[in-house]
C-alpha positions as CSV (number, residue, x, y, z in Angstrom):
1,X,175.9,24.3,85.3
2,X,173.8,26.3,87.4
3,X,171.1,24.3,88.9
4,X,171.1,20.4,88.8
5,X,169.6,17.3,90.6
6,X,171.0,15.3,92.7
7,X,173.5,12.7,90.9
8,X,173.6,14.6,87.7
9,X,176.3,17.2,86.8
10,X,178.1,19.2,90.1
11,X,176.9,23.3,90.2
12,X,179.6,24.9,88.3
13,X,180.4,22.1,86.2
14,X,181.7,23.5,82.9
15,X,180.6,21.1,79.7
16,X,182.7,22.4,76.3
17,X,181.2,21.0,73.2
18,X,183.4,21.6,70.4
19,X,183.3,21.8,66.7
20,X,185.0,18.4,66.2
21,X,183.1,16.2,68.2
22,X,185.4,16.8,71.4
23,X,183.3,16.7,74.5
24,X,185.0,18.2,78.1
25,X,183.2,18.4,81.2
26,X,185.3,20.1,84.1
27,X,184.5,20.6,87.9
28,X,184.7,19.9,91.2
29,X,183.1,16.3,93.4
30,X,183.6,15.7,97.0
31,X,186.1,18.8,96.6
32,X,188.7,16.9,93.9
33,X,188.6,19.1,90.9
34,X,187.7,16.5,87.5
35,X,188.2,16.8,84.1
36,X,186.9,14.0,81.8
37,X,187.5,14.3,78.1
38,X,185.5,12.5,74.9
39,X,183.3,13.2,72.5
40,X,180.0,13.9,72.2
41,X,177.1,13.0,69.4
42,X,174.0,15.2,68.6
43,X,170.8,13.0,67.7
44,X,168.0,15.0,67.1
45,X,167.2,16.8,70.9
46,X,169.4,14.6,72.2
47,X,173.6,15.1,73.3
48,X,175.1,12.1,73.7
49,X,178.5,12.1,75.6
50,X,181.2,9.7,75.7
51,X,183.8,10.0,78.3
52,X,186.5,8.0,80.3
53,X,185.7,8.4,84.2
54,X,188.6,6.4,85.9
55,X,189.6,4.7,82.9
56,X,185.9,3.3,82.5
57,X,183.7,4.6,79.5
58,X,180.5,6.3,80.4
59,X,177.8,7.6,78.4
60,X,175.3,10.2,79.4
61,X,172.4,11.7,77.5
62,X,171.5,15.0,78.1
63,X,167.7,15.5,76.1
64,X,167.3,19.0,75.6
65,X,163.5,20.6,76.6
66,X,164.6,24.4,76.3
67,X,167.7,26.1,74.5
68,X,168.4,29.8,73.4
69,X,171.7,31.7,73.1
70,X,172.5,32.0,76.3
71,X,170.6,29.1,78.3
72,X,170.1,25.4,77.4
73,X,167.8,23.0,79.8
74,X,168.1,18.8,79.5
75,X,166.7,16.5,81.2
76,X,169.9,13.4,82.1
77,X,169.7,10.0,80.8
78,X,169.9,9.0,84.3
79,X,167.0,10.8,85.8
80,X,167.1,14.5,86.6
81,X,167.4,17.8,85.1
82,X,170.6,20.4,84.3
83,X,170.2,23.9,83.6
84,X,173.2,25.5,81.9
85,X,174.4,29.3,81.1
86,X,176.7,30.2,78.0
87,X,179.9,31.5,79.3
88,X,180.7,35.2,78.2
């Protein structure tokens, strides 16, 4: 993550998607690094992720308005925009 509002996804967040439907999303809150595991669901424009925060489920959908090979912008479920970068 390299630009995000408030409430979204923490700068430097790291979201893996992988081929199997496995979602992780690893960074750092209030300085306490995180990692919350799940899977994910493509719909269309729309990511949906499923993850256990604290042993309670959450769902976020991340709508995407631009993507390339190196960039993706959504906007959150919740309000709010994340810009991400492909790692190298």
């Amino acid at each position: 993550v390299v630009k995000a509002s408030p409430g979204t996804f923490p700068l430097g967040s790291i979201l893996n998607l992988g081929k199997d439907d496995n979602a992780k999303v690893v960074g750092t809150r209030n300085g306490k690094k995180f990692i919350h595991a799940g899977t994910y669901e493509v719909n269309g424009a729309k990511i949906i992720i499923t993850v256990k925060v604290e042993g309670e489920e959450q769902k976020h959908t991340l709508t995407i308005t631009k993507i390339s090979d190196t960039e993706m912008v959504t906007e959150h479920g919740g309000g709010g925009t994340i810009e991400f970068k492909k790692e190298k």
